[in-house]
N, C-alpha and C positions, 0 to 999 in steps of 0.2 A: 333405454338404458344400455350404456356397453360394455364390453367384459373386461375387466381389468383381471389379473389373474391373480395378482397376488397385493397384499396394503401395503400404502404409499405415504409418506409422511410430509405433508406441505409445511415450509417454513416461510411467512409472512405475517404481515399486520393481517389484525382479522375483525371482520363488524362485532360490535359495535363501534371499533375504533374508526373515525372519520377518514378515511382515508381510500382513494382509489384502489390501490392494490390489493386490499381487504376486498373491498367487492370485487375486484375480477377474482380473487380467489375462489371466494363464497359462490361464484356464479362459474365457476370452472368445474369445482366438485358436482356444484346441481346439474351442469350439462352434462358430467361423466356418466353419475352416478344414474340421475335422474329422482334424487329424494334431496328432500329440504335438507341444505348446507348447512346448521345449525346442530342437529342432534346427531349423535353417535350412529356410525356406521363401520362396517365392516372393511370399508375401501379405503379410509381416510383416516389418518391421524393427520393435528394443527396444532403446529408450535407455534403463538404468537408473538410478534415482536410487539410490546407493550412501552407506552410515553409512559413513563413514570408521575409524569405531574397529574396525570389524567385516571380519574377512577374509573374502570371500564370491567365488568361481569359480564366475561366471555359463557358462551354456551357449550354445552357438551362436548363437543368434536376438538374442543380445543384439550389438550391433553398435557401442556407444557404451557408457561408464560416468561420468554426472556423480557428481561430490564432492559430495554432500548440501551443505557450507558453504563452497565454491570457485564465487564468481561465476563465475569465466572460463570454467569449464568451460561454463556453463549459454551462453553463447555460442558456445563452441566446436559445444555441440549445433545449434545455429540453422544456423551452417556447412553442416556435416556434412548437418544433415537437407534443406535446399535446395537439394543437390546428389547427395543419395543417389539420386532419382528416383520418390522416394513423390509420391504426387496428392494424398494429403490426409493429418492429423495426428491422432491422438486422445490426448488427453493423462486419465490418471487424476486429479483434481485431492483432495488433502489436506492441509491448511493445513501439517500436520505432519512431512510427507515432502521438504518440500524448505527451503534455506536462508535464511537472515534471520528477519527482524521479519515472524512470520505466514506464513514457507513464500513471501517478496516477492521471491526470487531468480529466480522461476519467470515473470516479468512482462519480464524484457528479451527473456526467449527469445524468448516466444510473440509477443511486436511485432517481432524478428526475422526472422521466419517469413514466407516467398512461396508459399505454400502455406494452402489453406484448412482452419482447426482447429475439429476435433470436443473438447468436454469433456465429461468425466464428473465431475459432480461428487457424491463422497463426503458431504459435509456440507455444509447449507447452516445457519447462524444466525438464528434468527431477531432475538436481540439480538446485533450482532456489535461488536464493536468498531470502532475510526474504522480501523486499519489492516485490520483483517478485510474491513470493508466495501467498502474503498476496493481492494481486490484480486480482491474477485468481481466489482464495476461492472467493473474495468479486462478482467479475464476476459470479459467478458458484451460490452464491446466489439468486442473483437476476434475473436470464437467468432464461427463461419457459425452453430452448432448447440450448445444448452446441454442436457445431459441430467441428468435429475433421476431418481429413484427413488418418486417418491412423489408425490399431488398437492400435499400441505403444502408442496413442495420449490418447484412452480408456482408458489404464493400468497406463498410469501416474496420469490423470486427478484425477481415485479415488483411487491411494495406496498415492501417493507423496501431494494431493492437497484436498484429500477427495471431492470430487464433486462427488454428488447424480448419479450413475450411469444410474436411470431410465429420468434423465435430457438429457444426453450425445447420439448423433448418430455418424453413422461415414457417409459421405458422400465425395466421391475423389474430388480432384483437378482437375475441369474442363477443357476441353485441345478443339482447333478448332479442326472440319472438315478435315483430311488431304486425296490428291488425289496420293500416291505410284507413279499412273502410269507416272505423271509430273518429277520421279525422274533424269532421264536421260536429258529430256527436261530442266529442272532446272539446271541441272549441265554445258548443255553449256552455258545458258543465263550468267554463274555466270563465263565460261572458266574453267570451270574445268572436261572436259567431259573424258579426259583421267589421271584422277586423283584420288585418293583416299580419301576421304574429311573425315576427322575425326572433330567435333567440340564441342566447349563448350559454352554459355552463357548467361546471367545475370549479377547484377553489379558487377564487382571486387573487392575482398578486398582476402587478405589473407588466411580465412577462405575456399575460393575454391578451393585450393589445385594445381594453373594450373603448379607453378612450375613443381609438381611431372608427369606432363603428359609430361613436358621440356626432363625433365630428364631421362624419357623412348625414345624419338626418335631417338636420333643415332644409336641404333642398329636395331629399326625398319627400319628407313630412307636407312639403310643398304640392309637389307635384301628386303624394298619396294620403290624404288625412288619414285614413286607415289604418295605417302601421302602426303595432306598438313593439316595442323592443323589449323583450323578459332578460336577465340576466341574473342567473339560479348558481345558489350556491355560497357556501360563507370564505370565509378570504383565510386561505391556508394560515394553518400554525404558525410558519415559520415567519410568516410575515407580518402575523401579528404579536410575536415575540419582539420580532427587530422595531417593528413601525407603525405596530397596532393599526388602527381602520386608517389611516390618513390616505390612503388610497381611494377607498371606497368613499370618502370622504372628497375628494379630489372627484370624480366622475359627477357626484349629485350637484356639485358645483357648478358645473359643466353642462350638465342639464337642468339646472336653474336658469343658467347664461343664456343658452341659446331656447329658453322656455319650453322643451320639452316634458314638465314637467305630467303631461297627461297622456305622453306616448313610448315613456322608459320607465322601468319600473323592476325593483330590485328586491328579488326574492331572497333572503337571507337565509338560508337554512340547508344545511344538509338532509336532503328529502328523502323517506322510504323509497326503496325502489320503485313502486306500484305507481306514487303521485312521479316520479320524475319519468316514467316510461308514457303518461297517460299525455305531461306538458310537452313530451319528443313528440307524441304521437301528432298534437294537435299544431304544429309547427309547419309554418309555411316554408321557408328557408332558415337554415340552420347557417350560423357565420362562426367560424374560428380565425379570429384577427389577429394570431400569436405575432410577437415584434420581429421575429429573426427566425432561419431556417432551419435552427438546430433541436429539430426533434422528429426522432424517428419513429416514434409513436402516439397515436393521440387514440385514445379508448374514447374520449367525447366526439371527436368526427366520427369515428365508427359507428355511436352510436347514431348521431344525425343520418345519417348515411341510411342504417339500418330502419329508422323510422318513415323512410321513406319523403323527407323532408329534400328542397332542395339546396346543396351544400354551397357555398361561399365561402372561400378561403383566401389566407396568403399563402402565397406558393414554399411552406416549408417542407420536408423533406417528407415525412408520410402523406401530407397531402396533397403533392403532386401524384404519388401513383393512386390511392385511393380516389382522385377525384379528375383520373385520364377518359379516354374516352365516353365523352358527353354525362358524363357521372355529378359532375361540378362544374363550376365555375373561380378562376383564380382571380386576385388582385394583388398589387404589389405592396412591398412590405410598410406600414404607416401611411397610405396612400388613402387618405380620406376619401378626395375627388371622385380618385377611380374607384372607389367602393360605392358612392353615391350614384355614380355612372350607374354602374353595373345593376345596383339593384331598381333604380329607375326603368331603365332599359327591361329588367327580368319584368317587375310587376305588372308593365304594360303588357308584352311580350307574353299572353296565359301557353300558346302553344309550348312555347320554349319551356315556360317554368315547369308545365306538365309533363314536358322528357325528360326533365330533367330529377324529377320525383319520381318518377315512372324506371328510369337506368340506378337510379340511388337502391330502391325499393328491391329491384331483382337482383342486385351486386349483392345487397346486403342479407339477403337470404342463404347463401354461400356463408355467410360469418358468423349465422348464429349461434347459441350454444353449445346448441346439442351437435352440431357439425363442428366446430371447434375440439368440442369433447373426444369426439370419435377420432381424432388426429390426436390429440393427444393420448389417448388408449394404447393406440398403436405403438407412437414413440415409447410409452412406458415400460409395454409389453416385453418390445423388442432392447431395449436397455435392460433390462431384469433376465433377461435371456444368457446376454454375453457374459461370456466367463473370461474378457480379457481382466486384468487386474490393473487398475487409472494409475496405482501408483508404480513409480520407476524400482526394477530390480536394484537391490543393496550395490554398494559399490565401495571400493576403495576410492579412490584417484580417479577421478571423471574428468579426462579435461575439457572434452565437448561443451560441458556446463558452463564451463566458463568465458566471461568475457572476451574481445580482445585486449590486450596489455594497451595503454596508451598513454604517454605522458603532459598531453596537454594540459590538464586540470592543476597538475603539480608546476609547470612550467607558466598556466597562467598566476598562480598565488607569485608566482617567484619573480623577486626584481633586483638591481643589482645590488642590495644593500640584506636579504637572504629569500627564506621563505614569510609573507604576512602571516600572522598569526589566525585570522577569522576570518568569515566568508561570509557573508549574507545570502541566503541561497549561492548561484555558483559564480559570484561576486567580490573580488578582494576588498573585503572592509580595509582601507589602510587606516580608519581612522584608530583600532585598536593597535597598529604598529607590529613588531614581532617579539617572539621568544628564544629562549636557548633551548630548551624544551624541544620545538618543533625544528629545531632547524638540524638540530645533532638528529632528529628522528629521519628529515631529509637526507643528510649526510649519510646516514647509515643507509636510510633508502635506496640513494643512487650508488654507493659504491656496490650493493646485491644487486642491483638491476646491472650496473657493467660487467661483472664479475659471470653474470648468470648471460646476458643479450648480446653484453660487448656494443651498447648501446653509444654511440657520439653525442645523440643528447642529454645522457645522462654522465657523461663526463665530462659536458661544458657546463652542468650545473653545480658540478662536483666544489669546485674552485671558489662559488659563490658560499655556501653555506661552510665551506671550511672557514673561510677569512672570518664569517661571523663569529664563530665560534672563537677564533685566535683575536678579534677584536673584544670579545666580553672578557675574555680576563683580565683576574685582577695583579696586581702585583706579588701579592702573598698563594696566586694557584689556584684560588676562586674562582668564580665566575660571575657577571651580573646575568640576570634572566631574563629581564625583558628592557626594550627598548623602540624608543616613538620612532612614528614614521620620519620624523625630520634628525634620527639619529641621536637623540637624548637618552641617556640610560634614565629608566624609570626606578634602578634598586640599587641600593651598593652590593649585597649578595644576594644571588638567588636561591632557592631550596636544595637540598641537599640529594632530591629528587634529581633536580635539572642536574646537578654537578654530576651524580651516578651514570643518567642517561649519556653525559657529552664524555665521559671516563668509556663509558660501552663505544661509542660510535668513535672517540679516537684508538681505543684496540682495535676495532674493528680494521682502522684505516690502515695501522700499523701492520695488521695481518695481509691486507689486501689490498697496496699503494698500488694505483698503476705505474706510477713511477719514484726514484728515489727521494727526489724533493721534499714530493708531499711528506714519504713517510718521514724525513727529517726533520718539518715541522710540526710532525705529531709526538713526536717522541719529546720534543722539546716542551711544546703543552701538556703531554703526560707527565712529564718527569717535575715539571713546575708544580703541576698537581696535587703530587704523590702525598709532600710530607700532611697532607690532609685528610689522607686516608684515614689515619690512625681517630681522627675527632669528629670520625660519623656517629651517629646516633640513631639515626630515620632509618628504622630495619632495609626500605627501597630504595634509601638511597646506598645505604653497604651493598642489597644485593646488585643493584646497575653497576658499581664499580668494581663487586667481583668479573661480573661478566667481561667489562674493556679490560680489568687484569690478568684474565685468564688469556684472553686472544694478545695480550700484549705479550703475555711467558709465552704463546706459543711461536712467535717469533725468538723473542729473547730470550731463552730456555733457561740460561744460569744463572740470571740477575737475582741473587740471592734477598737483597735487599726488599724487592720486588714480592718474592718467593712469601717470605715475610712475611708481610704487611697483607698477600692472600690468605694465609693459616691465621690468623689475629682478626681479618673481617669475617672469615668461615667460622670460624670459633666462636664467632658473636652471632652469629645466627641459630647456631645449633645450640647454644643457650638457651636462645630463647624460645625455643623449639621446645628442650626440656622443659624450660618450666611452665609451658603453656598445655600443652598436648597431655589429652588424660583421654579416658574411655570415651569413642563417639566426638571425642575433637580432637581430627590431631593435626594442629595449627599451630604457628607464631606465635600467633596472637590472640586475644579472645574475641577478635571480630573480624570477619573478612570483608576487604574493601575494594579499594583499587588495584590493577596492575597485580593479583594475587596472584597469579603464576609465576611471573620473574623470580619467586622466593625458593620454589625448589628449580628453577631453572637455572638459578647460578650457583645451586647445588652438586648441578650436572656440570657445569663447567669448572668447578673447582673441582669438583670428584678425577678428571680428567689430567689434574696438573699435580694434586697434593694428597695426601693420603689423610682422613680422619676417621676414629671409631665409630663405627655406628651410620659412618653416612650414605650410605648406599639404602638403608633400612628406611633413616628418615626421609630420603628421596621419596623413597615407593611409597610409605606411608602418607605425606603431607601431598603429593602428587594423586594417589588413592582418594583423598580423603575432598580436595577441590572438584575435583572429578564428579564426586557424589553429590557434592552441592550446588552443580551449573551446569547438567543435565538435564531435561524434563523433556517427555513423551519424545524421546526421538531427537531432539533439536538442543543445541547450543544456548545457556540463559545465563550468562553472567550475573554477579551480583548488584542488584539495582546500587546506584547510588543517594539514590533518597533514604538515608539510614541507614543504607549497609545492611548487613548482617552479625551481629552480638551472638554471641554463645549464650543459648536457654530465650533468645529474645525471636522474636517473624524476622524474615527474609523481606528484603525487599525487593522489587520485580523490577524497577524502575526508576530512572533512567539506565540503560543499557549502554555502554561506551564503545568504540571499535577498537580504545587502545587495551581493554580487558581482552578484546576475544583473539587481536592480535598475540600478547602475550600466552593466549593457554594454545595458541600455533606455533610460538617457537619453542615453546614447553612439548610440546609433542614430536616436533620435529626432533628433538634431542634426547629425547626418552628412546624416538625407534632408531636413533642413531646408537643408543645407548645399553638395547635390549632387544632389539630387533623383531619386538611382536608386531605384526602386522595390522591387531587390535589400534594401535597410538597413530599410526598413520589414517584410520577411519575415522577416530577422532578429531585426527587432526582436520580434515575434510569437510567433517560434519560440520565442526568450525567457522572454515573461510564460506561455507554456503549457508552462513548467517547473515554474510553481506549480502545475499542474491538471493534471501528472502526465505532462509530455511530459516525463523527463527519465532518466535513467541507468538507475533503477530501476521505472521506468513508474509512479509512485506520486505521487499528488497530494500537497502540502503543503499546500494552502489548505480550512480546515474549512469546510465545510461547513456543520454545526451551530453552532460559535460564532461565524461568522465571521473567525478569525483565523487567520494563519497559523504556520504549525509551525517549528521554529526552523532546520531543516536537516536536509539529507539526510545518512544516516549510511553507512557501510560495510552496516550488518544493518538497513536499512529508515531510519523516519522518526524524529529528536528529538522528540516529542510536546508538548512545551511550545512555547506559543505567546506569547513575549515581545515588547517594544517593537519593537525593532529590524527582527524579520522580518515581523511585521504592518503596520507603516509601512511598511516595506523593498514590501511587496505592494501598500498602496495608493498608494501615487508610482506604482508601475509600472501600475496599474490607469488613473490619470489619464492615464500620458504615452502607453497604448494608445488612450484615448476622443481627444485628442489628433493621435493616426494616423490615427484614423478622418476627424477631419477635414480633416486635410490630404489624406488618400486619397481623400476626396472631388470635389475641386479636381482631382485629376489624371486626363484623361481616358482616359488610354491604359491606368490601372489596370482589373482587371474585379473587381466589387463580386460581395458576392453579396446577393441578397434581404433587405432589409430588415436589413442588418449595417453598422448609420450611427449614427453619436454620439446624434441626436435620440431615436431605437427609447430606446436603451438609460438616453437622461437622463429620457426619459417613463417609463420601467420603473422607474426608481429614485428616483424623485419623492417617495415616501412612504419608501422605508428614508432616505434619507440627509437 
């Protein structure tokens, strides 16, 4: 037994639930501890992740039961475990075991957690996917300590995943106790004492390759009537949800075919430890046939290995080092022939097979439990020790944090006819055509990005999404909103929304032409506009068109007309302000939706040009009062749009937009323009690092690799598509951060941190944008 000094709380599946990573658990605590995994001890609390379809009466030691696809629960864990009075956390990590998009459920816990966390991680990818990937980096953040099983496991973690290398150990896959000399002994108990026991197992699926070991024994069976092939174990969940046994069904077939049917033989069953340590033990060569190289850990070779059996492999990535120097034997990947080869060759061959059991047997006494245990003591120990603190000092303005700027994603949606409207992943769908919507959002986009970079690409875009805009008008000032890729308008007007947005982004243009032309064609579609003003209704779309009327007066300063027509849509908001807003709501309306910021945002921008009662109050108030409802633990949570949110009615969590959490960034950005608390700048921050993963699900939106960002956050992880909207929606927010930076500059009483200043970052992006 070793000394752990202080209790440790394991998060993974746990027996009875059928599943590997429950037994290396269960078999981790007994090598620590040295007492049965099952009943309560002093060292060990186990929060299980538990399948729901499946009724399972865990034992004592388990102390919690998350719902594999119940967020709350996975909070409810964080709770529970930072007040249970564990020192530190070891979490089992498998994409598969826990809920959402890639096992992403398992990312609010662990940023939850006041306590320093150890991971194990099961599988690392080496090509993972964008949500894969983006879930080990967030893991690799947050971990005092990343444990791998292998060094392959090393090289991916920091070339493919960048994790802190000084983070990462390698520690093997633990394996029992095994006793050699019961091999004979074991063999009759099982009747096979005058036989040759070749076997494989774990749970079934495709991916094990047993066909190809089918496929080598006729000529073995040939040359050894003796052989018989076991293959233990029932055919994983998940393959029997998608494809039920047709697999296992496909092999018997196969050895009906080629008439094995009295030397392969298919153990169905998830076997107590004791019977499956007893069929290792009595094993002549142990074969893992996996199809492909990508897996850095296999706890079944381990065990083979450990039993002293001699191993046959394909050369995938832990089994090449586990089975180096005279340890093993390798075959190539599906390579029947030369598996028949090799084992023909071995069975004649007794010298060879017996070094080969003989170098398995001493390796594997290095990996047993109780030695595994004592490494992981130490790590625990030594983690509970440090008093660094995993998460990053408060901050205002971080720019390090952030990306580089780059406009490729926006210049791939964009053609010369404006921006597409939808992305399929990072793919211009043309086949949904474009918007007025996204394209004024572009517009406005590049004219901050030249205004802010002085960017040449974003001023040869500039031209494109203006014509579109001056193309959807209508005769009467309108606008159409959307229109096909072959140039067909799809509406005669569009919403009153779109009209607001393209009213915002021609102020804008009018405020900040690069040159006179433009502004004289914007004034012209402004002024076409106007008499329209007066016959809004759509609270968002009056406040979008206070906002372009305000940047319009601040050109035009005396356009009385103008002037007008801003106190008459101001007026109409702060109506409706009054007659909604009572104790504990003070809103519009009696439900918040979309875009809810922009309402006191072009509050702030009227407040700027025109005088009304009361408006500075309703600002702070209805500004106070969103604040308080798209907050939670630290992070950014706009209002879901699956039902919104009703006065007296639930919130909804989901769908998460990027053009909400843009909006409550330029809602901040104008408030500390406006007030100058250094509080609305941190806000605003906390914000934009919603797209890079500060947010409900601890999951970045913003790729990475394409540059663009993903279209919203879902209930089960990330929309993967990367259209107009939330890509725009990210670089507005992107500008009106570099923006803070300089106003955060100016303020002395703020504290910067090293070299985190608008200059750093416009020199860094000098060549992307």
């Amino acid at each position: 037994m070793t000394n752990i000094q202080k209790k440790v709380t394991i998060i993974s599946t746990y027996p009875p639930r059928q599943c590997g990573i429950g037994t290396f658990s269960q078999s981790l605590i007994e090598g620590i501890t040295g007492q049965d995994a099952t009943y309560e001890n002093t060292l060990f609390d186990v929060i299980a992740i538990n399948d729901p379809q499946v009724t399972t009466e865990y034992p004592p030691i388990v102390k919690l039961i998350i719902d594999q696809q119940n967020q709350r629960d996975y909070l409810k864990a964080a709770a529970f475990i930072n007040l249970s009075g564990s020192r530190s956390c070891l979490l089992q990590h498998e994409y598969g075991i826990f809920g959402g998009q890639s096992g992403i459920y398992i990312l609010p816990l662990l940023h939850e957690l006041k306590l320093p966390l150890i991971v194990t991680l099961h599988t690392v990818l080496k090509n993972p996917s964008f949500i894969e990937k983006s879930i080990l980096q967030e893991i690799g953040k947050v971990a005092s300590r990343v444990v791998v099983m292998s060094e392959s496991g090393v090289q991916f973690l920091t070339s493919v995943y960048q994790i802190d290398k000084n983070k990462i150990i390698v520690i093997p896959h633990g394996i029992p106790k095994f006793n050699p000399k019961e091999h004979q002994q074991l063999k009759r108990k099982f009747h096979y004492e005058n036989k040759k026991v070749l076997m494989t197992f774990g749970l079934l699926g495709r991916n094990k390759g047993i066909e190809t070991v089918i496929h080598s024994l006729p000529e073995v069976v040939k040359r050894h009537p003796e052989v018989v092939y076991l293959v233990l174990g029932n055919t994983h969940p998940n393959v029997l949800q998608q494809t039920g046994e047709s697999y296992r069904h496909y092999l018997k077939l196969l050895v009906r075919g080629y008439h094995l049917e009295d030397h392969v033989f298919f153990i169905k069953q998830f076997l107590p430890k004791k019977t499956l340590l007893e069929y290792l033990t009595a094993t002549d060569i142990y074969i893992t046939p996996y199809i492909n190289e990508a897996q850095v850990t296999s706890g079944t070779l381990s065990y083979g290995l450990g039993a002293g059996a001699a191993c046959v492999s394909t050369p995938f990535w832990h089994a090449r080092e586990l089975l180096g120097q005279q340890r093993g034997m390798l075959f190539d990947f599906k390579d029947s022939n030369g598996l028949s080869t090799l084992l023909i060759n071995l069975l004649q061959d007794r010298k060879k097979l017996n070094l080969l059991k003989r170098n398995a047997y001493n390796f594997g006494k290095k990996m047993t439990w109780r030695s595994i245990g004592s490494q992981y003591s130490r790590l625990i120990n030594e983690v509970a020790r440090e008093t660094h603190c995993k998460k990053p000092k408060k901050r205002i303005v971080n720019a390090t944090l952030m990306p580089l700027f780059s406009l490729n994603h926006l210049c791939r949606l964009t053609d010369d006819t404006g921006i597409v409207q939808h992305a399929k992943y990072g793919v211009p769908n043309l086949k949904e055509g474009y918007c007025l919507d996204d394209n004024s959002r572009a517009l406005l986009a590049v004219l901050m990005i030249y205004k802010r970079l002085k960017s040449d690409k974003a001023l040869n875009l500039l031209p494109i999404y203006f014509s579109y805009v001056h193309y959807m008008q209508n005769v009467k000032g309108t606008f159409h909103n959307f229109l096909s890729f072959d140039r067909k308008f799809q509406d005669e007007e569009g919403s009153e929304d779109s009209f607001g947005r393209t009213i915002w982004a021609i102020g804008y243009l009018i405020l900040h032409s690069p040159n006179d032309a433009y502004r004289q064609l914007a004034v012209e579609i402004f002024k076409k506009a106007s008499p329209n003003f007066s016959r809004l209704t759509s609270l968002r779309g009056m406040a979008n068109s206070i906002i372009g009327i305000s940047l319009y007066l601040q050109f035009y300063q005396s356009d009385e007309k103008i002037i007008n027509e801003l106190e008459k849509l101001t007026a109409n908001l702060l109506d409706q302000y009054h007659l909604h807003s009572v104790e504990g709501w003070h809103w519009f309306e009696d439900i918040l939706t979309y875009d809810n910021a922009i309402l006191p945002l072009s509050l702030l921008f009227s407040y700027n040009i025109i005088e009304q009662p009361g408006l500075s109050t309703i600002i702070s108030e209805s500004a106070g009062f969103l604040e308080s409802q798209t907050f939670s633990n630290g992070v950014f949570a706009p209002i879901g749009s699956d039902g919104w949110y009703r006065k007296g009615q639930s919130k909804a969590k989901y769908p998460q937009q990027a053009t909400d959490v843009m909006a409550m960034i330029l809602l901040y950005d104008k408030l500390f323009e406006h007030k100058h608390r250094t509080a609305d700048l941190e806000h605003m921050f906390t914000c934009f690092m919603w797209f890079l993963g500060e947010n409900e699900l601890r999951i970045p939106l913003y790729d990475h690799e394409t540059t663009g960002c993903c279209d919203g956050l879902e209930s089960y992880g990330v929309n993967r598509n990367q259209g107009a909207e939330s890509s725009v929606s990210y670089i507005i927010s992107y500008m009106k951060v570099l923006d803070a930076l300089e106003q955060e500059s100016t303020q002395t009483s703020i504290q910067t941190l090293p070299g985190a200043d608008e200059k750093s970052i416009r020199s860094k992006n000098s060549v992307l944008v």
